[in-house]
N, C-alpha and C positions, 0 to 999 in steps of 0.2 A: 401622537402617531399619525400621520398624512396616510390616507387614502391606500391599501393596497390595491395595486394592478391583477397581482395573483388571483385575489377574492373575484374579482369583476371578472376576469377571464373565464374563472371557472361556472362563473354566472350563466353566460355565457353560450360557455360549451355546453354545459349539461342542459340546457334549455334544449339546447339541439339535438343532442342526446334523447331528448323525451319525444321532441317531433319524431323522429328514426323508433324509437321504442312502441310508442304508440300504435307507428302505420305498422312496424313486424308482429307486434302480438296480436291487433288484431283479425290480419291479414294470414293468421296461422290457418287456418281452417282449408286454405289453397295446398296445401300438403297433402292432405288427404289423395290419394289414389296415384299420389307422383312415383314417379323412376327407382325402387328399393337400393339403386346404387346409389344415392343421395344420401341413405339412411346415416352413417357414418359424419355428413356434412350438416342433415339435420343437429343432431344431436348434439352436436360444436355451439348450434345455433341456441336448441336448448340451455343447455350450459350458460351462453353469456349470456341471453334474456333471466333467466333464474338468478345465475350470480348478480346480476345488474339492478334488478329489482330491489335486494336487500341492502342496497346504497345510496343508490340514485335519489332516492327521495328524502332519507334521512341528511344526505349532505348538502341538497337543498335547504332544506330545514336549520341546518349549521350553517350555511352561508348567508341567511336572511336574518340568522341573528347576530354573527356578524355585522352583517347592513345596520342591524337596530345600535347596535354599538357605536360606529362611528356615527350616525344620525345623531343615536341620544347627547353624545357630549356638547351639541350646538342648539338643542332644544330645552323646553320647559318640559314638563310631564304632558298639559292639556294640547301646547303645542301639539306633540308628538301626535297626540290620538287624536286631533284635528285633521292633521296630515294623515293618518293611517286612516280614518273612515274616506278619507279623499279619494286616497291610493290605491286602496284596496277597498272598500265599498260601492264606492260608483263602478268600475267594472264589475263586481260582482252583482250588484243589483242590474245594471244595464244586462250582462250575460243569462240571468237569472230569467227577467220578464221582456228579455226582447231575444235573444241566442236561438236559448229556448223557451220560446213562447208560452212564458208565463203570466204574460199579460193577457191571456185567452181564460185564466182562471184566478184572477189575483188574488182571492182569500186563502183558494187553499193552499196559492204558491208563500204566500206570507207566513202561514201556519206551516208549511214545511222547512220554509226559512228558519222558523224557531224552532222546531224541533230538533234536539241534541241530536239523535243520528236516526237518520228518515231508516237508513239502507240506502244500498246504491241503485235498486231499482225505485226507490221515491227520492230521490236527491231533485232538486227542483234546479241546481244550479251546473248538472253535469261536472266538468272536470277540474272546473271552477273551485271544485270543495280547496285544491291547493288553497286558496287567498280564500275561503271561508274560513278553515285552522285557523291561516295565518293571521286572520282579523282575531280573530278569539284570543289566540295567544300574546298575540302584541296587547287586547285591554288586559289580558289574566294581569301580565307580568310589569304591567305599566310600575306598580308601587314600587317592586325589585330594582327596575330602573334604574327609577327617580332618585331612592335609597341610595344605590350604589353611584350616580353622577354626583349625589351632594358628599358620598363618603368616598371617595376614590382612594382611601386609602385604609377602608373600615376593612371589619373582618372577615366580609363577603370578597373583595378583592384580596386581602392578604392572606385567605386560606386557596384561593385559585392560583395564589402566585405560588404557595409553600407547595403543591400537586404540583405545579409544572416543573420546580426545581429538583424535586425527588429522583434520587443520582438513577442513570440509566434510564429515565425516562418512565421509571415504572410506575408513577402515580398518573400520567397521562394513560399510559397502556391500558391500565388495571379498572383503577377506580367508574371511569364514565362507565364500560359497557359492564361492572357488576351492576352498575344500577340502574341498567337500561333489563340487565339478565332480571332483576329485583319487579320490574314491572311486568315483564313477560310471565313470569312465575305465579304473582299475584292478577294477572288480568285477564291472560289470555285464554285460560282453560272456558272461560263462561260466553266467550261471544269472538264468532269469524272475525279475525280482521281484514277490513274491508274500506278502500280509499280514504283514512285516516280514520275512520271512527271504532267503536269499540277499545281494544284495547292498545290500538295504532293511534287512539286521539293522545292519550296519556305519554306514548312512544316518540312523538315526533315534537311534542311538548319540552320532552326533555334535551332533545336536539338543537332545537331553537334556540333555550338556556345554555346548554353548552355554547354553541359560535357566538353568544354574546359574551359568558363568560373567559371565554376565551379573550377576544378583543378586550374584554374589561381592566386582564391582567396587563396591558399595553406593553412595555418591551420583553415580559416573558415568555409568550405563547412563541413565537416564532423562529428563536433559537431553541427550544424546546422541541419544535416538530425536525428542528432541521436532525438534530442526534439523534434524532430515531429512526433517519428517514432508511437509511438502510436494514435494520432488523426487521422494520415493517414492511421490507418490499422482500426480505425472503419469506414473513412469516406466513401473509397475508393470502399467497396463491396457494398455500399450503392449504388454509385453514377454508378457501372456497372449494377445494377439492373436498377435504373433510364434512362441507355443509353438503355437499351436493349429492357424493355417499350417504350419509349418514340418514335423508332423508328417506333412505328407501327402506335400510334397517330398523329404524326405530317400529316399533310396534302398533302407535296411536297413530290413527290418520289425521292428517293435514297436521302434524305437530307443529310446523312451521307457522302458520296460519290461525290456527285457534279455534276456540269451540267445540271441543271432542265433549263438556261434559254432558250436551245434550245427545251423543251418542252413546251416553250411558257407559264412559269412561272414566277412569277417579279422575279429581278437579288437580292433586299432587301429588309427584312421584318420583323418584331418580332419575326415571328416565327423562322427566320434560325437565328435569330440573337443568339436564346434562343438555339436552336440545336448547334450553332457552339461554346457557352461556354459550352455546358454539353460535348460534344465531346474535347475539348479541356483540360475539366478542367479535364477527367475520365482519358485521356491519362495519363498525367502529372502526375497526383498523383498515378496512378499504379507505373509510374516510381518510384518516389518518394518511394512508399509502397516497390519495391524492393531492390532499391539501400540503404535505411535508416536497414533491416532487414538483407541485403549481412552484411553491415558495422559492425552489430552485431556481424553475428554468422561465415561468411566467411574470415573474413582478416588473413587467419591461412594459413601458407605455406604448401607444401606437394609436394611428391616427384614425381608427377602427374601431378602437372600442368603444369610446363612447358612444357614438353610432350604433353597435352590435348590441349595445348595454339599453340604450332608450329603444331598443326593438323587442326584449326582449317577454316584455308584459304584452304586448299588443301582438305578437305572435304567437306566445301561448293561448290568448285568449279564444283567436280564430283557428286556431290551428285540426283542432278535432272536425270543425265544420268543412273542412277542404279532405280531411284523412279517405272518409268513408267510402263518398263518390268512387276516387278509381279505384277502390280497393273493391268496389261492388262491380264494376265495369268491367275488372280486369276479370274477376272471377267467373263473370256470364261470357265472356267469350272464350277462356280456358285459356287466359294468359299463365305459367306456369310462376310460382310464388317467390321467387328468387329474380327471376327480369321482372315480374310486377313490385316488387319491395322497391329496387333501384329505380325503374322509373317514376314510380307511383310518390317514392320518398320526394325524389327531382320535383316533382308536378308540386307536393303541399309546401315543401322550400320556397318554391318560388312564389307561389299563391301566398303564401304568409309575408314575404317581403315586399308586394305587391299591394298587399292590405294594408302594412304598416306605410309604405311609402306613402300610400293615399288618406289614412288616418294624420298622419302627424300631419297635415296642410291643411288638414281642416278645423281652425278653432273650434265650435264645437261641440265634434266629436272626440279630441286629446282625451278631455277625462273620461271619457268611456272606456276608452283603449288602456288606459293608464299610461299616457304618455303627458309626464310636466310640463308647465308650462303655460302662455298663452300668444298672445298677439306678437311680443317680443322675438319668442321662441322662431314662430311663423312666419316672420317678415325676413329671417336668415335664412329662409330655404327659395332655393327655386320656385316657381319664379317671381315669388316676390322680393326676392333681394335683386332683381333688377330694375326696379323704377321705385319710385320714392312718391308715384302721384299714387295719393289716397284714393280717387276715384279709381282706379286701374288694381290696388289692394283689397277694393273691399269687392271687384266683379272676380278679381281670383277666389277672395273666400267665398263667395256665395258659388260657384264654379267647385269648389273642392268639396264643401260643406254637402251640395246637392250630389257630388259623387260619390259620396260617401253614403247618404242615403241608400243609394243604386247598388253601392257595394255588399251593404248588410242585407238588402234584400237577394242578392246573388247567392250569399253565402245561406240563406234561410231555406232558399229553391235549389242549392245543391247539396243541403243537409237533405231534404223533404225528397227529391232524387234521389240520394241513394239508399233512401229507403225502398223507394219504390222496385227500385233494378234487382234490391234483393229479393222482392219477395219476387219479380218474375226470374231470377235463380233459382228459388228456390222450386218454385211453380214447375222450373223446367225439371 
């Protein structure tokens, strides 16, 4: 099976999606004291942020296993995990002890690095945690692999394929989110979920597995999502209405969320039982509802994506360190929170394509950013693809190499700024 366009698209967009999610949630605090006829418009806003939340990241999580899919079928197993500490460890270590300045304290950022889940107030690698998972996961499930590339047609693919055939589509439907329901049931009562850890580590785990075993099944999965794609798009807005109710009814606080039994709540009970399928099941089939409608109308190349696709590690990466600033700026001067979201979104857009532009020229600094590659890569972008003297390539990368310096420390002093703005905010 060649490469889908769909998969990369969605890649993508929902990258983009988290810049935009990031600067709204937490830029929510600018509500406070606004115009009560908003209140009605607010509350839309709520809605999509909450519904949004319970997808966005699991379908991340399915679309990188995916990625490990087609990767794995052109690698070895130690290949692989060569490549993945590459990939994804050198930006997480660079983000880790230079982002956020954990090289002011390197033992104990090293010891938090190994710590199964600090919490998100001792996280040493910030937002980072996404490709901290996604490192973990990729060694957990390295054997599973390897297994299934040398059996492609063992029992592990031929039970993925007998699910997706299951008439109506109902073993796709059903089966993944009981056993995502199955982890919530079992995990969640004892610890907050909280930016993948606790019982979100085991949750996004199984997400992973899915989009690889998905691709695993190779010509099944895709006529598969295509016949469902419409019962899934009536079911689907149904069942986020039903989460978003339901949350206010149920009786355990944060059931969504986890950790009630340190509020001296039972660990199980009907009712989480009933909360952790609607949660489970509303996840899943948003997935489902996106990747069946990508399949439709996205599997069309364009001379963009690649581009869009190699931007999109190196813009997550920066992207928190540009967010805060205006969103601290906007607030000290009583920008109101709907023109500050829009321009403010505008401003980290373009500061994160700005950073990737200048990242990828710089040999380097590529593998910081997670951007592949080297000298080859380099010599096809402006403006070294216009001269061919080596003297004149190596004064551009030392020129790009040294802006890039300049750039990480910009982004260091407009993290450490909007710290400061806030607290004369807050002061005022």
């Amino acid at each position: 099976m060649a490469r889908r366009h769909d998969i990369d698209w969605l890649r993508v967009i929902l990258f983009g999606f988290l810049i935009w999610f990031h600067y709204a949630v937490f830029s929510l605090g600018q509500l406070e004291g606004e115009d009560s006829s908003m209140e009605l418009f607010n509350l839309f806003l709520f809605i999509i942020i909450g519904v949004m939340h319970q997808w966005r990241l699991a379908a991340l999580f399915v679309i990188s296993g995916m990625g490990t899919a087609f990767a794995f079928r052109r690698r070895t197993w130690d290949v692989y995990i060569k490549e993945r500490f590459s990939r994804l460890g050198i930006p997480l270590l660079f983000g880790t002890y230079i982002l956020f300045f954990g090289i002011f304290n390197p033992l104990d950022t090293a010891g938090k690095l190994l710590e199964i889940f600090p919490g998100s107030e001792k996280m040493p690698y910030g937002h980072l945690w996404f490709i901290y998972n996604l490192l973990i996961y990729s060694v957990i499930l390295t054997p599973l692999f390897s297994h299934v590339r040398n059996n492609p047609d063992g029992k592990i693919v031929q039970a993925t394929r007998s699910l997706l055939n299951i008439r109506y589509g109902m073993g796709l439907l059903l089966l993944p989110p009981l056993i995502l329901a199955l982890n919530g049931i079992l995990f969640k009562p004892w610890g907050f979920g909280e930016v993948g850890m606790w019982w979100e580590f085991p949750r996004y785990l199984i997400y992973f597995l899915f989009g690889y075993l998905m691709i695993a099944a190779k010509e099944d999965y895709f006529p598969a999502i295509d016949k469902i794609r419409i019962p899934v798009t009536i079911i689907t807005p149904i069942l986020a209405i039903v989460w978003f109710i339901s949350g206010e009814i149920f009786e355990t606080p944060e059931i969504y969320e986890g950790g009630w039994v340190d509020k001296g709540y039972d660990a199980f009970s009907l009712e989480l039982t009933i909360a952790a399928l609607i949660q489970s099941f509303h996840s899943w089939l948003w997935c489902l509802f996106i990747f069946s409608w990508a399949s439709k109308l996205l599997n069309k190349p364009s001379k963009w994506l690649a581009y869009l696709n190699e931007a999109v590690y190196p813009t997550y990466i920066v992207h928190m360190h540009l967010t805060f600033l205006p969103i601290a700026l906007f607030a000290l001067i009583g920008l109101g929170y709907y023109p500050s979201m829009v321009i403010g979104t505008t401003i980290v857009f373009v500061g994160v394509m700005i950073c990737f532009e200048i990242a990828r020229r710089a040999v380097l600094f590529r593998p910081l950013f997670g951007i592949k590659g080297g000298n080859e890569e380099v010599n096809k972008l402006f403006p070294y693809n216009r001269t061919e003297d080596i003297t004149i390539r190596i004064l551009y990368s030392l020129f790009f190499n040294a802006i890039t310096i300049g750039m990480i420390f910009i982004l260091l002093v407009w993290l450490i700024g909007a710290g400061v703005i806030a607290e004369l905010g807050g002061a005022k």
